[in-house]
GUMIPA-662196 format. One record per atom (N, C-alpha, C): atom name; residue in one letter; residue number from 1; x, z, y. Coordinates in steps of 0.1 Angstrom, whole numbers, plus 5000, padded with zeros to 4 digits. Each point is the difference from the previous one (the first is absolute). Layout:
! residues N
+------+------+-----+------+------+------+
: atom : type : seq :   xx :   zz :   yy :
+------+------+-----+------+------+------+
:   CA :    A : NUM :    X :    Z :    Y :
...
+------+------+-----+------+------+------+
END
This chain:
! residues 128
+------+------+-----+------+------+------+
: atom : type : seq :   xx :   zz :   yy :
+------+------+-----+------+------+------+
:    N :    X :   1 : 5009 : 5000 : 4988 :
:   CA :    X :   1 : 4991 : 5000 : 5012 :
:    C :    X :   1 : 5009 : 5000 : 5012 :
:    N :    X :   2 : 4999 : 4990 : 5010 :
:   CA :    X :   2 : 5007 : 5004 : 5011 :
:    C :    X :   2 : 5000 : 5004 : 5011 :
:    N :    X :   3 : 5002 : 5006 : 5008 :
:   CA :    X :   3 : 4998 : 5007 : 5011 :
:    C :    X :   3 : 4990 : 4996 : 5009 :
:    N :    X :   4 : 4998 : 4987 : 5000 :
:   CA :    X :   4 : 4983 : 5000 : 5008 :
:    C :    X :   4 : 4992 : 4999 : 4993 :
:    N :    X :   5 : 4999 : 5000 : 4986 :
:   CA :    X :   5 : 4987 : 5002 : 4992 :
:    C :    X :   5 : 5000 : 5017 : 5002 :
:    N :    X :   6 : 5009 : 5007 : 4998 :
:   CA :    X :   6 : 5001 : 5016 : 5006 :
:    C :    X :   6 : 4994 : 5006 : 5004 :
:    N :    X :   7 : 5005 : 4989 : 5013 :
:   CA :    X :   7 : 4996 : 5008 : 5016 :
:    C :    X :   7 : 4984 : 4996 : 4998 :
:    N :    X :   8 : 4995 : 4984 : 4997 :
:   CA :    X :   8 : 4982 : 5004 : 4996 :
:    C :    X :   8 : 4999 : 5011 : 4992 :
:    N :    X :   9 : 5003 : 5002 : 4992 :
:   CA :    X :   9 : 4993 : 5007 : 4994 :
:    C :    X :   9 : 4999 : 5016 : 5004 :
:    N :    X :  10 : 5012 : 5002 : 5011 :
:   CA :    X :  10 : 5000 : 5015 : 5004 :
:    C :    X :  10 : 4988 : 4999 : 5011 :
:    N :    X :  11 : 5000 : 4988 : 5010 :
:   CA :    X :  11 : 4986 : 4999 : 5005 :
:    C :    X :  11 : 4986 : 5000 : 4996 :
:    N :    X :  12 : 5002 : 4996 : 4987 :
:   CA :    X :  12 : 4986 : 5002 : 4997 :
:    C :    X :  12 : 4998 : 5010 : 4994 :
:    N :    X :  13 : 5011 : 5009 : 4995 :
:   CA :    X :  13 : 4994 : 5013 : 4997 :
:    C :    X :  13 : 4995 : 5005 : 5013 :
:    N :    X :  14 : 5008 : 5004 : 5006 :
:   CA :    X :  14 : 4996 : 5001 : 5017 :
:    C :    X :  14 : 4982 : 4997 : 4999 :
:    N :    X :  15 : 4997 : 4992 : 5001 :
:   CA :    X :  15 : 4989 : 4991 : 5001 :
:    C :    X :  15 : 4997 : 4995 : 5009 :
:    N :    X :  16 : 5006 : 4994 : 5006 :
:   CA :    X :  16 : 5004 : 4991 : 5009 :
:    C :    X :  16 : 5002 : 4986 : 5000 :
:    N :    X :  17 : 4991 : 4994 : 5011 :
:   CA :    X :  17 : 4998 : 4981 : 4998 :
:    C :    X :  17 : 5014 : 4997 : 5006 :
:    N :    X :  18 : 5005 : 4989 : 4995 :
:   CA :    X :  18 : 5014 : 4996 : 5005 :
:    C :    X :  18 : 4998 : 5002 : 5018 :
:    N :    X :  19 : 4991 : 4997 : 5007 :
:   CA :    X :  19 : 4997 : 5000 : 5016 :
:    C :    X :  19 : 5005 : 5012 : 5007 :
:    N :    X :  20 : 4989 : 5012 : 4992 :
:   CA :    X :  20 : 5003 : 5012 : 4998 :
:    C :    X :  20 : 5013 : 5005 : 5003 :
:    N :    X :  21 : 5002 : 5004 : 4989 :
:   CA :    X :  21 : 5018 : 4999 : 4995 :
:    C :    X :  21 : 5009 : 4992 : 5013 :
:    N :    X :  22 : 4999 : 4990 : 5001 :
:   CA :    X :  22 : 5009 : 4992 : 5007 :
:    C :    X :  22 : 4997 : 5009 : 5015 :
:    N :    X :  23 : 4990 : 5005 : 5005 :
:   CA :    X :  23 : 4996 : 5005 : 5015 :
:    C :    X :  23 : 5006 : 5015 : 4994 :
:    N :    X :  24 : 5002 : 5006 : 4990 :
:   CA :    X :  24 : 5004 : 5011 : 4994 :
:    C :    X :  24 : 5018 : 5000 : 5007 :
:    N :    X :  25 : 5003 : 4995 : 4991 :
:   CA :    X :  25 : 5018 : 4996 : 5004 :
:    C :    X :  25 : 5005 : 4992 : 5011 :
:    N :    X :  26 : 4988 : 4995 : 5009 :
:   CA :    X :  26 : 5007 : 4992 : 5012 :
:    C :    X :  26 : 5007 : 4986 : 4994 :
:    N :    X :  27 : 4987 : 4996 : 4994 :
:   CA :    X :  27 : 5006 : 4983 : 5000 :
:    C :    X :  27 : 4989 : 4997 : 5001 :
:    N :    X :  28 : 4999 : 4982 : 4994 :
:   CA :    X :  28 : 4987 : 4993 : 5001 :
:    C :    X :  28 : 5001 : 4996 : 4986 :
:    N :    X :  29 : 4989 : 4995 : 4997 :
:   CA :    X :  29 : 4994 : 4997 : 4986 :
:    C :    X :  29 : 5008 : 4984 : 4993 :
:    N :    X :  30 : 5005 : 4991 : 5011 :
:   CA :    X :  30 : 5009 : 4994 : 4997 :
:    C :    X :  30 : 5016 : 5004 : 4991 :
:    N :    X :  31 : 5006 : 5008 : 5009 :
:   CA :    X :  31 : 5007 : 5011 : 4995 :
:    C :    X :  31 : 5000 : 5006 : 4988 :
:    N :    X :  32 : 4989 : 5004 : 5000 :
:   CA :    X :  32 : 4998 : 5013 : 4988 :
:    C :    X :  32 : 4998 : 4993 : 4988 :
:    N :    X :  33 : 4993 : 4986 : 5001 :
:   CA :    X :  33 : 4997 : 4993 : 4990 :
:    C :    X :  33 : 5014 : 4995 : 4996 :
:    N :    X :  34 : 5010 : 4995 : 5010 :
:   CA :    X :  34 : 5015 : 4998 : 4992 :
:    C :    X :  34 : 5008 : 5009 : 4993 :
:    N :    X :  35 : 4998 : 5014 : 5005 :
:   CA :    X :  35 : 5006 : 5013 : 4994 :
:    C :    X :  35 : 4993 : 4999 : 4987 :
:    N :    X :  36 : 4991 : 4999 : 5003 :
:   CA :    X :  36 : 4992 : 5000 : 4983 :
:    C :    X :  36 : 5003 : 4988 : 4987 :
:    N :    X :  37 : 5003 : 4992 : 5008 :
:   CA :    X :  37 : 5003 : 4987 : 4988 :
:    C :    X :  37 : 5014 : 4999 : 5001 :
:    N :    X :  38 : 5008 : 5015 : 5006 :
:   CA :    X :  38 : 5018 : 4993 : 4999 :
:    C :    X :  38 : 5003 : 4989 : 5007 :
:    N :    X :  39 : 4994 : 4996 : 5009 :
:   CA :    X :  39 : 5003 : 4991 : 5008 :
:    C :    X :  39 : 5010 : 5006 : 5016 :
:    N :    X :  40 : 4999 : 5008 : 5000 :
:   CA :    X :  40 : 5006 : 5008 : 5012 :
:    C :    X :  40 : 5004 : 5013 : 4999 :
:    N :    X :  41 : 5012 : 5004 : 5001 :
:   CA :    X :  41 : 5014 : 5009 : 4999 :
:    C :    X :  41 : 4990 : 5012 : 5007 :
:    N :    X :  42 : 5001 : 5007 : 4986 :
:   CA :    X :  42 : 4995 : 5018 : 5012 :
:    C :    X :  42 : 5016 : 5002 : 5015 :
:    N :    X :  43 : 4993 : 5007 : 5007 :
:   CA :    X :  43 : 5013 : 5003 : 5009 :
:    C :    X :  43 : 4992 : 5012 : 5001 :
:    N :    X :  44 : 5015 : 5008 : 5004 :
:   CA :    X :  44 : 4998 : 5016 : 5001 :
:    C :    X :  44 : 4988 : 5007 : 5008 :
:    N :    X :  45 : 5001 : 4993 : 5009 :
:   CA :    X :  45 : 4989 : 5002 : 5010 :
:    C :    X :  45 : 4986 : 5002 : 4994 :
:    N :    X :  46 : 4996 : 4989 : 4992 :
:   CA :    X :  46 : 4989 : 5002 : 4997 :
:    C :    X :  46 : 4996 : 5006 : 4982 :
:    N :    X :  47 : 5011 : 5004 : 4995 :
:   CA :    X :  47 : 5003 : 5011 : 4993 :
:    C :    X :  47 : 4994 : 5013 : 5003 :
:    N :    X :  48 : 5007 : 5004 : 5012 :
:   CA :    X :  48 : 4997 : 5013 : 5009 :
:    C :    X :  48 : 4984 : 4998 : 4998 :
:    N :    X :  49 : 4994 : 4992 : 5007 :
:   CA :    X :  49 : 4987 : 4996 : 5003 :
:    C :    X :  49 : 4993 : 5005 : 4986 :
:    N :    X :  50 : 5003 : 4997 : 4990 :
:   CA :    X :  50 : 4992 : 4997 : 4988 :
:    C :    X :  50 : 5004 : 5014 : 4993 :
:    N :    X :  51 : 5010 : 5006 : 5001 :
:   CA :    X :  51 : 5000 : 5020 : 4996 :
:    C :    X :  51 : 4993 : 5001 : 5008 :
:    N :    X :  52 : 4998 : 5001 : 5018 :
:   CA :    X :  52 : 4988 : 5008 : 5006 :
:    C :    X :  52 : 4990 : 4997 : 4997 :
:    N :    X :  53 : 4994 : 4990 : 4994 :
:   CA :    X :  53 : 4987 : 4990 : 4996 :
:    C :    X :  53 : 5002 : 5009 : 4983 :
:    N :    X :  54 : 5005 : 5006 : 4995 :
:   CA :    X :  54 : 5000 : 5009 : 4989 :
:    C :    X :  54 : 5001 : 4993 : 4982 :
:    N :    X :  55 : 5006 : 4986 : 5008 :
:   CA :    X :  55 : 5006 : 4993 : 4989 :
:    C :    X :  55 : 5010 : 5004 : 4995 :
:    N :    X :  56 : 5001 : 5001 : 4988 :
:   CA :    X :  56 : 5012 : 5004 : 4990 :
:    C :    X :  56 : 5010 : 4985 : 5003 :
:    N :    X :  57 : 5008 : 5004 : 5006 :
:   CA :    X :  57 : 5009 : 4990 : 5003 :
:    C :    X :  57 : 5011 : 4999 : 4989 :
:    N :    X :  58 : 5005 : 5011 : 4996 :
:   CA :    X :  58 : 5004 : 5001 : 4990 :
:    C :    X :  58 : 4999 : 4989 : 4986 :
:    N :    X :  59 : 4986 : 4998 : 4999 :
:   CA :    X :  59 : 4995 : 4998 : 4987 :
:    C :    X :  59 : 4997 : 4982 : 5006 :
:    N :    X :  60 : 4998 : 4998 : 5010 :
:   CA :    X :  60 : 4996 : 4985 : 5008 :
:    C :    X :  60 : 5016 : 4996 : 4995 :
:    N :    X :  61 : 5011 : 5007 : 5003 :
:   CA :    X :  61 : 5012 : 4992 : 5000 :
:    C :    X :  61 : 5012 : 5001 : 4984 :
:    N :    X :  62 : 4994 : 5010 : 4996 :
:   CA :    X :  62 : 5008 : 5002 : 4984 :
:    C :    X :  62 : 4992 : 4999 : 4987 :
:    N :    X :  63 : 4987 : 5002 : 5005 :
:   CA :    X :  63 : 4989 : 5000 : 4990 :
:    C :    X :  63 : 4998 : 5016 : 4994 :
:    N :    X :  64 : 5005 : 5006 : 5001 :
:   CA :    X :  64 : 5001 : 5015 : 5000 :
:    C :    X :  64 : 4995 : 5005 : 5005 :
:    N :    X :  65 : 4991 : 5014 : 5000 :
:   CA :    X :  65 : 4992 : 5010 : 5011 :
:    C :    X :  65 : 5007 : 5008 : 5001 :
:    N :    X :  66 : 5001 : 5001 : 5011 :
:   CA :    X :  66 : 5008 : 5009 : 5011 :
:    C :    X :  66 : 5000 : 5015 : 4995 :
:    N :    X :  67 : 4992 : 5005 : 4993 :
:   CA :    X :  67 : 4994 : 5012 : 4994 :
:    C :    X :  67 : 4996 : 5000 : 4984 :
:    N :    X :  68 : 5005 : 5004 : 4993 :
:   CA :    X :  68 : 4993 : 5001 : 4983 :
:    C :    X :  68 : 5005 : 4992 : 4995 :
:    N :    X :  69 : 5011 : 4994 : 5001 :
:   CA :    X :  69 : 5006 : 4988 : 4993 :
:    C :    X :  69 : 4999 : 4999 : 4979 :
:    N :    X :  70 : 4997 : 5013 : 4997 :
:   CA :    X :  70 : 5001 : 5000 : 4993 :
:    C :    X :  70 : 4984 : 4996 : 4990 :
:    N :    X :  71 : 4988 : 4996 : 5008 :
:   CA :    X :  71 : 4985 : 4999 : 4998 :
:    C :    X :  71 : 5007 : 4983 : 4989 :
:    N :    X :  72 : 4990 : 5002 : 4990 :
:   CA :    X :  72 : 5001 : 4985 : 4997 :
:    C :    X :  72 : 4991 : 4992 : 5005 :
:    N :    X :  73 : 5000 : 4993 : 4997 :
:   CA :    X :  73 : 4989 : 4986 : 5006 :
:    C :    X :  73 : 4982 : 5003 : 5001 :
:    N :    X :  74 : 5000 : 5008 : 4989 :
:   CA :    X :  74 : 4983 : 5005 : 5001 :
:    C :    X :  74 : 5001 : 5006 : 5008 :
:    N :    X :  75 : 5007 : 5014 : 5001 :
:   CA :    X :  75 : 4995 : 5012 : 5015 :
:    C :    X :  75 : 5006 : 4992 : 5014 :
:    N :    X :  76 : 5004 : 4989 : 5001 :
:   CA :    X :  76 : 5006 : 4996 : 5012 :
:    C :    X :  76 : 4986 : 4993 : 4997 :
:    N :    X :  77 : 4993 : 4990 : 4995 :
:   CA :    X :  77 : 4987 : 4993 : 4999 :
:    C :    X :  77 : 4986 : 5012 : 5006 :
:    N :    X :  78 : 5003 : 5007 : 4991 :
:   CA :    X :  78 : 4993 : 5006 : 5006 :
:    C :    X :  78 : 4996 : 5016 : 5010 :
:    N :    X :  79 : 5010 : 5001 : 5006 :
:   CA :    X :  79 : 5004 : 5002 : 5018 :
:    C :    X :  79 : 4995 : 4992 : 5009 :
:    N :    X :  80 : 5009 : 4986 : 4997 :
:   CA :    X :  80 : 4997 : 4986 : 5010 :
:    C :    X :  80 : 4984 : 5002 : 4997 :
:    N :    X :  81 : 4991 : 4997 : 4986 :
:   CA :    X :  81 : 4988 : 4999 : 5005 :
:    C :    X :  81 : 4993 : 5013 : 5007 :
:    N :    X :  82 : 5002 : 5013 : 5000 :
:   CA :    X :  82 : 4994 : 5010 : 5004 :
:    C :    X :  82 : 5004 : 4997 : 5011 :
:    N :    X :  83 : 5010 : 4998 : 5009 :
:   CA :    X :  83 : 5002 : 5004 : 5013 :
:    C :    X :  83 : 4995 : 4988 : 5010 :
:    N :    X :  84 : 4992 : 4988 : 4989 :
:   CA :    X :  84 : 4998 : 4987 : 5006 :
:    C :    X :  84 : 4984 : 5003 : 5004 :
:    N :    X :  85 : 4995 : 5008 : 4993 :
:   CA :    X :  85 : 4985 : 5010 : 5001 :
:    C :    X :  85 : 4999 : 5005 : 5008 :
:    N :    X :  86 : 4986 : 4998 : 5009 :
:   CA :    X :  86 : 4994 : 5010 : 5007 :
:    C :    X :  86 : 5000 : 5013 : 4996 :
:    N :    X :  87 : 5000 : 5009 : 5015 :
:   CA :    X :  87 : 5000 : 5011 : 4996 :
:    C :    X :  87 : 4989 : 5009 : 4991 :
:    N :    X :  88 : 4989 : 4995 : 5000 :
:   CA :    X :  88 : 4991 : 5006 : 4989 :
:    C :    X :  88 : 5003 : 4997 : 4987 :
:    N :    X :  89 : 5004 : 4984 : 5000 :
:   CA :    X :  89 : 5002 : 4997 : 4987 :
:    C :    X :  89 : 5014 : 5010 : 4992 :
:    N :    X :  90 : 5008 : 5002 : 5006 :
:   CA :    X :  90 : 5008 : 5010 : 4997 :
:    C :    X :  90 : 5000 : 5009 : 4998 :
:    N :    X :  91 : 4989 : 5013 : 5008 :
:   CA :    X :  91 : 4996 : 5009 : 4994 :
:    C :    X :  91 : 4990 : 4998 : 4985 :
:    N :    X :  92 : 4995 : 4990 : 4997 :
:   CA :    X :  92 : 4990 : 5000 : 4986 :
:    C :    X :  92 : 5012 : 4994 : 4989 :
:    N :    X :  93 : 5014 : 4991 : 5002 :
:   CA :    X :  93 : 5007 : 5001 : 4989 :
:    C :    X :  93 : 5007 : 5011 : 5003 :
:    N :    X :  94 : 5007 : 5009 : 5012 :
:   CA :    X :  94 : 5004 : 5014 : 4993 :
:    C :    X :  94 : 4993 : 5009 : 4993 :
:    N :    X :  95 : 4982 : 4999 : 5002 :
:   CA :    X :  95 : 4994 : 5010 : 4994 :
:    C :    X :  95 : 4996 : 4992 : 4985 :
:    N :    X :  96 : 4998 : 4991 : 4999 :
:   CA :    X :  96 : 5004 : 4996 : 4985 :
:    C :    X :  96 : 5015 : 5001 : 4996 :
:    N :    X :  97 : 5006 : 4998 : 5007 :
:   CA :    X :  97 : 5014 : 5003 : 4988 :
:    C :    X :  97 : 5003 : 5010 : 5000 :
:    N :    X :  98 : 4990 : 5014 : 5003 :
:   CA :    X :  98 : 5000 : 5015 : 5000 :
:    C :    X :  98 : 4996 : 5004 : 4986 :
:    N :    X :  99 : 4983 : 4993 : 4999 :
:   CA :    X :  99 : 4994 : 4997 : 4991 :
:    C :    X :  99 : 5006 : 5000 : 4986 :
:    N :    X : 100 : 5008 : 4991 : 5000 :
:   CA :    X : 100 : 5009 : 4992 : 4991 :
:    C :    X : 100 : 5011 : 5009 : 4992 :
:    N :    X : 101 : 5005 : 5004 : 5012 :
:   CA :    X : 101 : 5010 : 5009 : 4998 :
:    C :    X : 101 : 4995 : 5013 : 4993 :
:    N :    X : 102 : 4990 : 5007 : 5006 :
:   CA :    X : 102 : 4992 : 5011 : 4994 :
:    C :    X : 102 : 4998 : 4995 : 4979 :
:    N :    X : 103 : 4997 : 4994 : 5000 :
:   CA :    X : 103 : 5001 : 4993 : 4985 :
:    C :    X : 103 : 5011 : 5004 : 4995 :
:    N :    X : 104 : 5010 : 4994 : 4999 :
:   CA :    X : 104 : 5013 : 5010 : 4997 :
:    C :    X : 104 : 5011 : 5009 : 5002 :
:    N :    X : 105 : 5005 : 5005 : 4994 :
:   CA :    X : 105 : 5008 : 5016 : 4996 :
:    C :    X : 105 : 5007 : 4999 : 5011 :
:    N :    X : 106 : 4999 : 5002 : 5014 :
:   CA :    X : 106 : 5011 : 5005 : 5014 :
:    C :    X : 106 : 5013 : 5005 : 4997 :
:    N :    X : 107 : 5002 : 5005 : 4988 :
:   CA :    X : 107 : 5011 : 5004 : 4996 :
:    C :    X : 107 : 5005 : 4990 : 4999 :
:    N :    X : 108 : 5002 : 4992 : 4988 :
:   CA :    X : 108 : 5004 : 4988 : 4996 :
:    C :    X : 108 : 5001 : 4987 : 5008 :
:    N :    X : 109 : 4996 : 5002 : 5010 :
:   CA :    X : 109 : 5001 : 4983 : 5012 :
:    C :    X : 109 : 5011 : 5006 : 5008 :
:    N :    X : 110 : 5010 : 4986 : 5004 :
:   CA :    X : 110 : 5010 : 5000 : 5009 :
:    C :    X : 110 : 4992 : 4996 : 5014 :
:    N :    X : 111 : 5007 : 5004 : 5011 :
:   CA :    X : 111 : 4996 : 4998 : 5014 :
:    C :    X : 111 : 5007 : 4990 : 5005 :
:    N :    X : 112 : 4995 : 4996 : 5008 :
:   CA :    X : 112 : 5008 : 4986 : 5016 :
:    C :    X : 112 : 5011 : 5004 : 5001 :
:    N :    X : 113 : 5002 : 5018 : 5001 :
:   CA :    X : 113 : 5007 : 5007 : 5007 :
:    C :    X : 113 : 5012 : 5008 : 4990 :
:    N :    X : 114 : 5001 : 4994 : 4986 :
:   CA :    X : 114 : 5007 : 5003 : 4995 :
:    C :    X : 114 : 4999 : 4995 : 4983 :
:    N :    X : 115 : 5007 : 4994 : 4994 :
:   CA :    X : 115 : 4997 : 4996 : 4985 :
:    C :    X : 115 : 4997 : 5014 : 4989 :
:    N :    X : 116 : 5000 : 5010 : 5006 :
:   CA :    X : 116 : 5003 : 5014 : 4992 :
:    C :    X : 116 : 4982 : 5002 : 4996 :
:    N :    X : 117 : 5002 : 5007 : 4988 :
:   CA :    X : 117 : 4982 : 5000 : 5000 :
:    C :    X : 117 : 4998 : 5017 : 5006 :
:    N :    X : 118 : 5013 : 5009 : 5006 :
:   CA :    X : 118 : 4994 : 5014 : 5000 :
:    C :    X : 118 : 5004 : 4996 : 5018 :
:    N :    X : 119 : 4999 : 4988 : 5005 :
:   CA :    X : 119 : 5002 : 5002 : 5011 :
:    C :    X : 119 : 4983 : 4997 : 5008 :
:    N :    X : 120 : 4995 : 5006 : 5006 :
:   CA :    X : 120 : 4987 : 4999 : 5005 :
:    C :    X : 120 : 5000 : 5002 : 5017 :
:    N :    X : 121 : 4993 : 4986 : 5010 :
:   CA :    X : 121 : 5004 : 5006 : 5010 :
:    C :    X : 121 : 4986 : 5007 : 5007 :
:    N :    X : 122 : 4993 : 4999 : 5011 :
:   CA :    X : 122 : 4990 : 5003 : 5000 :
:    C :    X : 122 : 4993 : 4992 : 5007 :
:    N :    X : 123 : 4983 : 5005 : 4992 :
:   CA :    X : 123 : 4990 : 4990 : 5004 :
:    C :    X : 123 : 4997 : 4992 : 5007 :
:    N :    X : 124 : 4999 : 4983 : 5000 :
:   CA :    X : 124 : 4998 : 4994 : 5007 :
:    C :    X : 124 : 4989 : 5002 : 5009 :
:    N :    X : 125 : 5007 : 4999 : 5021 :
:   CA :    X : 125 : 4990 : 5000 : 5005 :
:    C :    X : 125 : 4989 : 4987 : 5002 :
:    N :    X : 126 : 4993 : 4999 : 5000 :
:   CA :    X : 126 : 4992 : 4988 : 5005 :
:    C :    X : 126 : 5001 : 4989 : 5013 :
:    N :    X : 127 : 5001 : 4987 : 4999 :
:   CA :    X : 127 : 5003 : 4998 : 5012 :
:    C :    X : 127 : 4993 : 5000 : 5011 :
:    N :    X : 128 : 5004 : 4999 : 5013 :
:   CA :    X : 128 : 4990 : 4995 : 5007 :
:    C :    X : 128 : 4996 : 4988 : 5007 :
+------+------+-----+------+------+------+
END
């Protein structure tokens, strides 16, 4: 995948229309559309732009997330889609994957926050 398929994709988690986005980082939709098809060299500047815009720049330019490097491909799938979700819709899949979780042995399940099964952190809050 290369770096402007990426950078889409970190926009659309975002959920943001390319226009959007582009009025987001201080460019135009010409622009943004060449960043996106590798047609045009990120420059630092608009790097900067796209961490304050709360893009994982990291992961736009190595393919890597900046954070959790160690998630495989499902829990990075599915992050990208929760965080691509409205905020309601995110409170009803954390309260189903509460659900879920209640089903089996709390002892026995590893966390985000650590591969250990006696590591437990505490309750997720809900978003808003």
């Amino acid at each position: 995948m290369s770096f402007g398929e990426r950078l889409a994709e970190e926009r659309k988690r975002l959920g943001l229309r390319q226009a959007e986005f582009a009025a987001l980082v201080g460019t135009d939709v010409p622009k943004q559309s060449l960043y996106e098809t590798g047609r045009r060299e990120l420059r630092a500047d608009y790097l900067a732009r796209l961490a304050d815009a709360k893009v994982d720049v990291i992961y736009v330019l190595t393919g890597q997330r900046a954070e959790g490097e160690w998630l495989d491909g499902g829990a990075t799938a599915l992050l990208d889609a929760y965080f691509a979700l409205p905020g309601e819709m995110q409170r009803a899949l954390v309260e189903f994957a509460a659900s879920l979780r209640s089903q089996f042995d709390p002892v026995a399940a590893t966390t985000v926050h650590g591969r250990r099964p006696d590591y437990r952190s505490p309750p997720a809050t809900q978003p808003d």
